[in-house]
DODREN-991082 format. One record per residue: residue number from 1; residue in three letters; x, y, z of N, C-alpha, C in turn. Coordinates in pm, whole numbers, plus 50000, padded with zeros to 5 digits. Layout:
<sites>
tifi|vovex|n_px|n_py|n_pz|ca_px|ca_py|ca_pz|c_px|c_py|c_pz
NUM|Ala|X|Y|Z|X|Y|Z|X|Y|Z
...
</sites>
This chain:
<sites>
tifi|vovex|n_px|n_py|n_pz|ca_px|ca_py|ca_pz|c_px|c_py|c_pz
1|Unk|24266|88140|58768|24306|88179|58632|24298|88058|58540
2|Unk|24232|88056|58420|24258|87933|58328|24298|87991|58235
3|Unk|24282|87903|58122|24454|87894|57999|24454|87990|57964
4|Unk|24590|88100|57946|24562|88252|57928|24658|88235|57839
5|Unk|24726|88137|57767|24861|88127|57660|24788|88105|57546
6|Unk|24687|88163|57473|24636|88121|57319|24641|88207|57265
7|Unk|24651|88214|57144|24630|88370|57039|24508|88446|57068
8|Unk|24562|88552|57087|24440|88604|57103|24439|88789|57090
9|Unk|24550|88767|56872|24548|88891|56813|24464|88997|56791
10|Unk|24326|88915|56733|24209|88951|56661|24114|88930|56727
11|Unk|24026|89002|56771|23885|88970|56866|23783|89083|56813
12|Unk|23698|88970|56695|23619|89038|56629|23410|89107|56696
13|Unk|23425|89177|56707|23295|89177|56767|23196|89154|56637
14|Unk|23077|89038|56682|23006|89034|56582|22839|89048|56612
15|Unk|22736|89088|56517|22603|89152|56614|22546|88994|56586
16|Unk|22505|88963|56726|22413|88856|56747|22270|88821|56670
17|Unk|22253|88941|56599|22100|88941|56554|22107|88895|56398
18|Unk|22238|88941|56367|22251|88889|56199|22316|88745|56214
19|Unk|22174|88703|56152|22235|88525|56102|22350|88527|55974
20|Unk|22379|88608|55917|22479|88614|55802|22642|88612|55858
21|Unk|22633|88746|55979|22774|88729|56033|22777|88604|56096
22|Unk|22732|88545|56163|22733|88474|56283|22773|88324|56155
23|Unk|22691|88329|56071|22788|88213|56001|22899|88254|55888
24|Unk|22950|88387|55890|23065|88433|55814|23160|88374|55942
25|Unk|23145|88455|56028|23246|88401|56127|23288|88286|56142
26|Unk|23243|88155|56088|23283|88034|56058|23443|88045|55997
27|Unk|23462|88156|55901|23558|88134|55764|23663|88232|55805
28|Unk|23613|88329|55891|23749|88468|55944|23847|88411|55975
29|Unk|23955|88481|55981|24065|88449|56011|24104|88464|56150
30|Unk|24002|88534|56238|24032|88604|56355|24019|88479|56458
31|Unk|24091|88511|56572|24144|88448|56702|24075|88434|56737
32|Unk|23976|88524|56771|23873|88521|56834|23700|88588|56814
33|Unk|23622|88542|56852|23496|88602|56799|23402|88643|56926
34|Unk|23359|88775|56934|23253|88818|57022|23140|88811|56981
35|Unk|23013|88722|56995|22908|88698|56925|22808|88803|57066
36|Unk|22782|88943|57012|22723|89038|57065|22563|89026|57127
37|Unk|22520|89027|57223|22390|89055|57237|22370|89177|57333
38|Unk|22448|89260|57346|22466|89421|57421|22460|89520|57327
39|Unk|22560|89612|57275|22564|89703|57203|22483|89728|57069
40|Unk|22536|89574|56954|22495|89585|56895|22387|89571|56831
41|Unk|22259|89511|56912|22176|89455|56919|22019|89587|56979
42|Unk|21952|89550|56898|21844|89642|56941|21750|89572|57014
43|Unk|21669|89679|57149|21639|89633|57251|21526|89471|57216
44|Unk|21472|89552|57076|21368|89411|57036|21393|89357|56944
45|Unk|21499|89347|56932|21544|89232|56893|21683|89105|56986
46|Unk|21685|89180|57112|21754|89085|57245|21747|88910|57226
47|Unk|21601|88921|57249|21555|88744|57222|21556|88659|57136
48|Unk|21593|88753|56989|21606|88681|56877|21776|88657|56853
49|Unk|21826|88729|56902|21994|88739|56884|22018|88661|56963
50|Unk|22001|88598|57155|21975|88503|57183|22000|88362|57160
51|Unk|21883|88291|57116|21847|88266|57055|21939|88166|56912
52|Unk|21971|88294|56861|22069|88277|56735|22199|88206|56742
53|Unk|22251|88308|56865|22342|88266|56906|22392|88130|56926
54|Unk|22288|88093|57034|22256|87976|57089|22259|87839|56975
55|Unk|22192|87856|56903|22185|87831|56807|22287|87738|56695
56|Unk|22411|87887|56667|22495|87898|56600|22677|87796|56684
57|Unk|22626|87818|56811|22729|87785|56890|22708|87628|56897
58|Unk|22599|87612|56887|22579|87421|56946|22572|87376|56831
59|Unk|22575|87458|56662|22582|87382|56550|22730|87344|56536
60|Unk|22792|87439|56589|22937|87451|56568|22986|87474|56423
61|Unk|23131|87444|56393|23168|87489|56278|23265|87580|56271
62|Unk|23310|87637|56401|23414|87758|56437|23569|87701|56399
63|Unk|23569|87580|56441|23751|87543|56412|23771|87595|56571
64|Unk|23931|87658|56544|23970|87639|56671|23953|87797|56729
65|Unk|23866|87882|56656|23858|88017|56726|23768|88011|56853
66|Unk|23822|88095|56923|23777|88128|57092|23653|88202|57089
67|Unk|23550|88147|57121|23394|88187|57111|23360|88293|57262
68|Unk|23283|88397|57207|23241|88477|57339|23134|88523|57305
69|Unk|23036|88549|57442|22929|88587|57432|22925|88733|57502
70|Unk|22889|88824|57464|22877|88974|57517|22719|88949|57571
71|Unk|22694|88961|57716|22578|88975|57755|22544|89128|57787
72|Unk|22443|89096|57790|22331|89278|57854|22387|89292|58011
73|Unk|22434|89352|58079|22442|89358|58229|22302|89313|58308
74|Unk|22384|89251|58394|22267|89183|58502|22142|89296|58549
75|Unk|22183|89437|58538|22123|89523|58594|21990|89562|58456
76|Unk|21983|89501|58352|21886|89473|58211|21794|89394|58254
77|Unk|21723|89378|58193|21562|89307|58192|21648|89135|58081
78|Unk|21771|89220|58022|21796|89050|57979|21910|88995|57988
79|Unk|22014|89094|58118|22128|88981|58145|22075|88858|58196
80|Unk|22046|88839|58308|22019|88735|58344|22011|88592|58267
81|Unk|21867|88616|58171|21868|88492|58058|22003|88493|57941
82|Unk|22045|88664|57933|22204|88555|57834|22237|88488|57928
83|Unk|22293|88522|58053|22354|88438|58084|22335|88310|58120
84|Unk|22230|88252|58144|22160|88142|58149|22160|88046|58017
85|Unk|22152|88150|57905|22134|88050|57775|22340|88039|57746
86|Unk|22392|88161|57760|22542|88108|57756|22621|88006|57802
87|Unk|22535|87960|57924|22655|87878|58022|22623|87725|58007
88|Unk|22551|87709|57880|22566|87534|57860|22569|87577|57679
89|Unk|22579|87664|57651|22607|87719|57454|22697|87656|57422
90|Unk|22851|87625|57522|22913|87544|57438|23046|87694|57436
91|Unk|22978|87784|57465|23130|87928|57447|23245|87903|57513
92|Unk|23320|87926|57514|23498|87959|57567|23454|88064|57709
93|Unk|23368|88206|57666|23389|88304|57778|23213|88339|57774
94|Unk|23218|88442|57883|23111|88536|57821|23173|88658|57878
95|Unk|23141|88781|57808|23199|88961|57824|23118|88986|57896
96|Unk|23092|89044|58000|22993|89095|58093|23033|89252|58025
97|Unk|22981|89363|58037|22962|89515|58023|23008|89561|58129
98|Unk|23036|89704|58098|23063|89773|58238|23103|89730|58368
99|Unk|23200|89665|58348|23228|89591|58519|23322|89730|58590
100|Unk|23235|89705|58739|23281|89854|58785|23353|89795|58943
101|Unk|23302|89717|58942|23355|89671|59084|23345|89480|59061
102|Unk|23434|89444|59190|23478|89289|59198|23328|89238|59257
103|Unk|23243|89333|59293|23101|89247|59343|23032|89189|59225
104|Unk|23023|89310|59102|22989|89288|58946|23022|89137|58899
105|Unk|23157|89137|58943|23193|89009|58900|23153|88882|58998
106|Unk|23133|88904|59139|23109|88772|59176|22948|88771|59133
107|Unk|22866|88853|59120|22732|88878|59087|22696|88791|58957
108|Unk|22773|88789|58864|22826|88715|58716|22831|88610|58725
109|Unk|22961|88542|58815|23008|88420|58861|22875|88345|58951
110|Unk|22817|88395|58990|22709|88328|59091|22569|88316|58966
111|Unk|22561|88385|58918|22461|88368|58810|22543|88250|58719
112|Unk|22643|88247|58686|22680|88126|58615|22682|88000|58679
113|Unk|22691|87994|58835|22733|87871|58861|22578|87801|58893
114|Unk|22473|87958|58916|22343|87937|58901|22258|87799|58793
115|Unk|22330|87849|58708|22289|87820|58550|22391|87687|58531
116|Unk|22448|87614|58599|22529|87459|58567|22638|87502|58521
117|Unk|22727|87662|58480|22808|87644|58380|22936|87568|58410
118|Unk|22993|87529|58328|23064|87415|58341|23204|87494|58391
119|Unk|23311|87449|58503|23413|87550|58549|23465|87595|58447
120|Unk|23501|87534|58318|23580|87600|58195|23531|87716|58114
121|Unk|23398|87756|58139|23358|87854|58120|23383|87986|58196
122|Unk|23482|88025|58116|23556|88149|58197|23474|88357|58144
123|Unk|23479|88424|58226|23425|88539|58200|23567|88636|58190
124|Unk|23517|88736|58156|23617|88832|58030|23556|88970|58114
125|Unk|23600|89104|58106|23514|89159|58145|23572|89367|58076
126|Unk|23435|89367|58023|23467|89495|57978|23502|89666|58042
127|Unk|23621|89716|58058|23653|89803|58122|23626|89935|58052
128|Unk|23529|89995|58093|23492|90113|57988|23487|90231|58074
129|Unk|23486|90239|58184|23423|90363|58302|23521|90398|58415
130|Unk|23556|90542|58435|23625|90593|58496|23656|90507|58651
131|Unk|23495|90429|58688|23502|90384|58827|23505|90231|58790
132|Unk|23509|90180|58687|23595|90029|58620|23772|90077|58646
133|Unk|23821|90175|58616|23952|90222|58577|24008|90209|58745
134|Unk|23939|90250|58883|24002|90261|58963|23973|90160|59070
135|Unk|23902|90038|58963|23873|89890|59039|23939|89799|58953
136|Unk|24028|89851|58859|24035|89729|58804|24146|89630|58851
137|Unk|24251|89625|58994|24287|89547|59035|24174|89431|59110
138|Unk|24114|89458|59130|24003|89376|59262|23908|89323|59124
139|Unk|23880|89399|59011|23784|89326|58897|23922|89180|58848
140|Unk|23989|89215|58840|24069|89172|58768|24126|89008|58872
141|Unk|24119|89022|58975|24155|88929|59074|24055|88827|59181
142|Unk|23933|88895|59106|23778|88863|59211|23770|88750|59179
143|Unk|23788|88654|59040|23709|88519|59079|23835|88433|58995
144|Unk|23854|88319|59019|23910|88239|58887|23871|88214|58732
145|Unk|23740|88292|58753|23663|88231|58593|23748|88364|58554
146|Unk|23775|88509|58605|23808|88600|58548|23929|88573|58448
147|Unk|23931|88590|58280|24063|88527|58237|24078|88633|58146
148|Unk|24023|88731|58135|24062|88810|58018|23979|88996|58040
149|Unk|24081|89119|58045|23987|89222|58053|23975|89309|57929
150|Unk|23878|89338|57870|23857|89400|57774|23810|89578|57746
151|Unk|23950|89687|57707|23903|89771|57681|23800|89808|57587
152|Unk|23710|89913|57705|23597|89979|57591|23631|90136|57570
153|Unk|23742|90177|57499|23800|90305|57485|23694|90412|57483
154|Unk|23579|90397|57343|23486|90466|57308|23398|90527|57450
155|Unk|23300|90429|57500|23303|90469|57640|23364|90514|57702
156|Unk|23509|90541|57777|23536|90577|57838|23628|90691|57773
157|Unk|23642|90710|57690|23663|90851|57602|23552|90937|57667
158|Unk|23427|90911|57591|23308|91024|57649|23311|91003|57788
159|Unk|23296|90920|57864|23299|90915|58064|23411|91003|58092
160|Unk|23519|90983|58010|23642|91111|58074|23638|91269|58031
161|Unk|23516|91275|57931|23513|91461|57840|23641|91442|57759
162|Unk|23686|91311|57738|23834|91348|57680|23857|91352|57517
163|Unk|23941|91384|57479|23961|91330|57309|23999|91228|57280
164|Unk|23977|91144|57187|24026|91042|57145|24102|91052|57057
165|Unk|24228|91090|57063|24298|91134|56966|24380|90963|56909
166|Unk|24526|91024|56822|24560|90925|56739|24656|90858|56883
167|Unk|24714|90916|56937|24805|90905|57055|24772|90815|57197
168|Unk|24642|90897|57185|24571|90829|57334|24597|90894|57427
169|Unk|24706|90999|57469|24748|91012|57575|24606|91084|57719
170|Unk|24495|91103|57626|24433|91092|57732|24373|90974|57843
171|Unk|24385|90880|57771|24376|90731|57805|24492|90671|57834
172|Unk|24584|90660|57852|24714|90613|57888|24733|90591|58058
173|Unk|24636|90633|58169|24657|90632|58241|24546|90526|58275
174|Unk|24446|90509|58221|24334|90421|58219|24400|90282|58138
175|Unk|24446|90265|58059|24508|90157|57973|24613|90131|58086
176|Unk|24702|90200|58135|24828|90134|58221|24753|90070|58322
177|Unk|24670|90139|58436|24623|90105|58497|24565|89902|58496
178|Unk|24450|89928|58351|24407|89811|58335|24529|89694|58293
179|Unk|24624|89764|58221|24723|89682|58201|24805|89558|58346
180|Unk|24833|89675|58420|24910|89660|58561|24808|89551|58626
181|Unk|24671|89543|58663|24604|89473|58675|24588|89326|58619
182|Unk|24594|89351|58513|24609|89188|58399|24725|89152|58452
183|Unk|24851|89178|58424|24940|89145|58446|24950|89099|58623
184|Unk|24922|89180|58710|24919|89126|58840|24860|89047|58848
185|Unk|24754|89016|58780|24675|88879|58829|24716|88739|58763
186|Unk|24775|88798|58651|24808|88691|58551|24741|88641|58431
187|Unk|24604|88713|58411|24524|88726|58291|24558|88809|58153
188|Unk|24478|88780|58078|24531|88840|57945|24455|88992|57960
189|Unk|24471|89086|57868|24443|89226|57863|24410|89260|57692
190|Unk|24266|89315|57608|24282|89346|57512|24264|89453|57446
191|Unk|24327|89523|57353|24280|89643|57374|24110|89651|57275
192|Unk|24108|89811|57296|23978|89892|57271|23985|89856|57069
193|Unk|23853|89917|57040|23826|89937|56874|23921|90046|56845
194|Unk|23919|90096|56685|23975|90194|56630|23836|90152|56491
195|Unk|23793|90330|56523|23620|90307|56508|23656|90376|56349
196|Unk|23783|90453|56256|23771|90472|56172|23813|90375|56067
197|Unk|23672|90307|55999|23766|90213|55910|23789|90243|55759
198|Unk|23797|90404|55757|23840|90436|55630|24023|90457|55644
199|Unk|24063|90450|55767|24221|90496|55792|24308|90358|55839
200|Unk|24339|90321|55738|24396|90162|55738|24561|90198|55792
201|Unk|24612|90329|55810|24706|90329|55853|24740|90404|55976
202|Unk|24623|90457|56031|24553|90508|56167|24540|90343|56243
203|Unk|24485|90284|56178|24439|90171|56262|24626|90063|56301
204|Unk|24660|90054|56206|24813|89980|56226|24867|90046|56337
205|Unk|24876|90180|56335|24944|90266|56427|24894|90235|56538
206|Unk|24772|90239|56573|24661|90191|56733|24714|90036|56729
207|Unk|24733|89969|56655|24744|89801|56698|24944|89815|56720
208|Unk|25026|89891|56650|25123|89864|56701|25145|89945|56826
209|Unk|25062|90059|56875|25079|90137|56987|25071|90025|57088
210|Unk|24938|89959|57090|24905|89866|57147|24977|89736|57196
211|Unk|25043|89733|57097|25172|89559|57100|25241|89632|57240
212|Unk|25303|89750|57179|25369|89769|57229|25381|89891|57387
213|Unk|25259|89889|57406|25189|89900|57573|25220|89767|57651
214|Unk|25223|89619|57527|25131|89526|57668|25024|89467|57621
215|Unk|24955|89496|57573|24820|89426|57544|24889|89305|57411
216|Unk|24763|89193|57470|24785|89080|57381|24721|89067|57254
217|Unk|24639|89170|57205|24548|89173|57076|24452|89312|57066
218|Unk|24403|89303|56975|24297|89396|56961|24128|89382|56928
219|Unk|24073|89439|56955|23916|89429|56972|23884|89472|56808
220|Unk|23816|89446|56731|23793|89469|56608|23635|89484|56553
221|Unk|23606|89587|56459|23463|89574|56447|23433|89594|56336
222|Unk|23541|89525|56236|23491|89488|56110|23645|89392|56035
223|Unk|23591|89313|55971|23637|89189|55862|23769|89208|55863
224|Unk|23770|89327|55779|23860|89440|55710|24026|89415|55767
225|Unk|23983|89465|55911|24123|89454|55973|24193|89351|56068
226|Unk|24141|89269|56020|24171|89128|56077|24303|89074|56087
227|Unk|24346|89118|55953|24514|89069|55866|24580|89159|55931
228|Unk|24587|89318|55946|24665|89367|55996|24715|89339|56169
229|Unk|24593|89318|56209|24624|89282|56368|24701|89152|56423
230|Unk|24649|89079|56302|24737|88907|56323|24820|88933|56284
231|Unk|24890|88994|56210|25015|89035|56180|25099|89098|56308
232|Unk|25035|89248|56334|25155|89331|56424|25135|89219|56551
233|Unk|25048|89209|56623|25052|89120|56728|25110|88985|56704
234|Unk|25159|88928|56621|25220|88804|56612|25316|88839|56674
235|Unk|25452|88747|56715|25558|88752|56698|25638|88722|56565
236|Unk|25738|88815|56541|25791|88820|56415|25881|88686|56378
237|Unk|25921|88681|56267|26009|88537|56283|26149|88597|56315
238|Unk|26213|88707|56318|26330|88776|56355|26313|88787|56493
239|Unk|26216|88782|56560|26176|88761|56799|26189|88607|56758
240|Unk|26114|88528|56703|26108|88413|56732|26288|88365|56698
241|Unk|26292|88354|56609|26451|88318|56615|26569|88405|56708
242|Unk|26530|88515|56733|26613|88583|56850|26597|88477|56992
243|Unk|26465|88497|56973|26421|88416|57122|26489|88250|57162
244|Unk|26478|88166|57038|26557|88018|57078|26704|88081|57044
245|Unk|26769|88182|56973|26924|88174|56995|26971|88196|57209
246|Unk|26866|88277|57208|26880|88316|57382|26847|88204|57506
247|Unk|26781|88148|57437|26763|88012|57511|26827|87899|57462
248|Unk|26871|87880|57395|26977|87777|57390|27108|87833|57435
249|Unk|27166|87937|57439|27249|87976|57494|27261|88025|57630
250|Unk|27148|88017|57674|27114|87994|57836|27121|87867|57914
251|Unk|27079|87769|57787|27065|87658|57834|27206|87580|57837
252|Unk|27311|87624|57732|27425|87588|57732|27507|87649|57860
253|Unk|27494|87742|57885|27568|87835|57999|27526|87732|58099
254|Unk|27440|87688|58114|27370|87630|58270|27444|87535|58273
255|Unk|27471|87421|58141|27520|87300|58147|27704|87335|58144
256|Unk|27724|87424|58117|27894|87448|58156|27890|87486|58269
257|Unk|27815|87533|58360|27820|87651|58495|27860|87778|58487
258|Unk|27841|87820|58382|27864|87962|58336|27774|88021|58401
259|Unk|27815|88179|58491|27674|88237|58558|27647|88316|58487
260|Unk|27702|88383|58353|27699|88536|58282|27688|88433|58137
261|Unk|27589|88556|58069|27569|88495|57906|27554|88590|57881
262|Unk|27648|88611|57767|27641|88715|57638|27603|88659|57510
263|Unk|27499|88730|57423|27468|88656|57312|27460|88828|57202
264|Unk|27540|88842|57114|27598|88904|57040|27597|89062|57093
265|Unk|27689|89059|57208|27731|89145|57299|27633|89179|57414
266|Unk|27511|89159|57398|27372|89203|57496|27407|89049|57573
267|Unk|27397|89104|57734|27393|89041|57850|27245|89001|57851
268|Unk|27241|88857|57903|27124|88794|57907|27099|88743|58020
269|Unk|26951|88724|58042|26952|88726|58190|26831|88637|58239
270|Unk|26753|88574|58332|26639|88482|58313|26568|88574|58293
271|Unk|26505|88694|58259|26423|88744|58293|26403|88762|58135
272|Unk|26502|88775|58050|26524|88780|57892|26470|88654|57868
273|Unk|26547|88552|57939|26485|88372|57878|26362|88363|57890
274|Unk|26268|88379|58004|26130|88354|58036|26090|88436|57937
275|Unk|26110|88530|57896|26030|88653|57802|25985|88535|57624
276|Unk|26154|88487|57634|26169|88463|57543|26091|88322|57535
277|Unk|26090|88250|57633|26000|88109|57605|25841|88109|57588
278|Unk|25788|88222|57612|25659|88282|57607|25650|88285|57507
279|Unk|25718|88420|57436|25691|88449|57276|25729|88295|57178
280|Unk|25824|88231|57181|25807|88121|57117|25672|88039|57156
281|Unk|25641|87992|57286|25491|87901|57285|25408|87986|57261
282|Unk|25359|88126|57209|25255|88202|57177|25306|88154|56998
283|Unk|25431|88156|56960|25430|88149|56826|25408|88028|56757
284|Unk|25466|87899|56852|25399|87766|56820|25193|87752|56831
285|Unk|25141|87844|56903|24988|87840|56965|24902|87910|56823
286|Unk|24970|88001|56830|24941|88024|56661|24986|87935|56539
287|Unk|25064|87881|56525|25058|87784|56432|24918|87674|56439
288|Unk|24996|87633|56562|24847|87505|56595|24692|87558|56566
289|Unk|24728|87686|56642|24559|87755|56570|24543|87767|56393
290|Unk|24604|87754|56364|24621|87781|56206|24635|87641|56146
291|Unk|24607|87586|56188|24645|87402|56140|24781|87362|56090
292|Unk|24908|87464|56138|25030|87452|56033|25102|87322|56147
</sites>
């Protein structure tokens, strides 16, 4: 597992083939950036997005946002070379597609270590498919580069015949699942898009559903909703100041030998403190990401 404590509210997907996004993304506000050469990318234009990428990453200019590369699956005529041109680019991760099983992933990992990538180059991996959903402990635990899993709702909406409603509850068993996984292994978890961006208050509702599943951020596929997600996924300054009153008053209990702490009638407990020392170093990690 490597460093899995950074912000990581906003994770903008951006198409590899436009040189315009790829240097907007310089100025976003977002945590993180998926610089695409899968989905959004047309088949002929693969080598030029590439390429671009490549390009864009070794000019640098990002600041302190977390760079990713979405490759084509190995099973394409052009995973292979992303991944080859990714693993000396200079990226944070790369997203592999459809990971369905923990072989997918050592298959990934062996093509990277193929290619020189340097150990800090960690892989991410997108959970979109009914038979991703009932591997995703063993995807999730297969290699050390594994540091982050990424819902692909849309996909696996149509793979299930299901609706995608405002609720989810047809997905709720696929999201826990992947959740339970992250968490067992100790990696981060992010969620899926919210593909209407005329419903700015449809989308808040999916990012606070989301906070509050478990997941550490949201997947994003346009500018637009950047602010709202760094927002609900922050911690508030009413958690953050909850959080050091509970730990200093833990910490005082320890130094009297007090075994019981009450802090304005709610019993506190380590399991409250650890919660609570998290959300403060996620709220200091965002500052630092923000130059404050």
């Amino acid at each position: 597992m490597l460093n899995t404590l950074r912000p990581r509210r906003s994770v903008l997907y951006m198409p590899g083939s436009n040189a315009r996004a790829l240097e907007k993304g310089r100025t976003l506000p977002a945590d993180c950036l998926i610089l695409d050469l899968e989905d959004a990318v047309a088949p002929d234009a693969k080598e030029t997005a590439r390429g671009r990428i490549r390009d864009s990453l070794r000019d640098g200019g990002y600041g302190r946002r977390e760079l990713i590369v979405r490759v084509n699956g190995l099973d394409t005529a052009w995973g292979r070379d992303d991944i080859t041109a990714a693993a000396d680019s200079g990226a944070d991760a790369i997203l592999l597609p459809k990971v369905e099983s923990a072989d997918a992933v050592r298959q990934a990992v062996a093509a990277l270590d193929d290619s020189g990538a340097p150990e800090g180059l960690a892989l991410w991996c997108m959970m979109e498919t009914p038979r991703g959903m009932l591997h995703a402990e063993e995807i999730a635990s297969a290699s050390p580069r594994v540091e982050a899993l990424v819902m692909g709702t849309s996909d696996l909406a149509k793979d299930l015949q299901a609706a995608h409603t405002r609720e989810r509850l047809p997905m709720i068993t696929s999201l826990g699942l992947c959740l339970l996984a992250a968490r067992a292994a100790g990696i981060a978890i992010l969620d899926g898009v919210y593909l209407d961006l005329a419903d700015d208050e449809g989308f808040e509702y999916s990012c606070r559903q989301g906070k509050e599943l478990g997941f550490d951020g949201k997947t994003l596929i346009h500018p637009k909703t950047i602010e709202a997600a760094n927002r609900i996924f922050a911690p508030s300054e009413e958690e953050v100041a909850w959080s050091r009153t509970i730990i200093e008053a833990h910490a005082e209990a320890d130094r009297e030998g007090k075994g019981v702490v009450v802090v304005d009638g709610k019993l506190i407990e380590n399991l409250h403190v650890e919660g609570a020392r998290r959300l403060v170093a996620m709220a200091q990690a965002i500052e630092k990401a923000a130059g404050k």
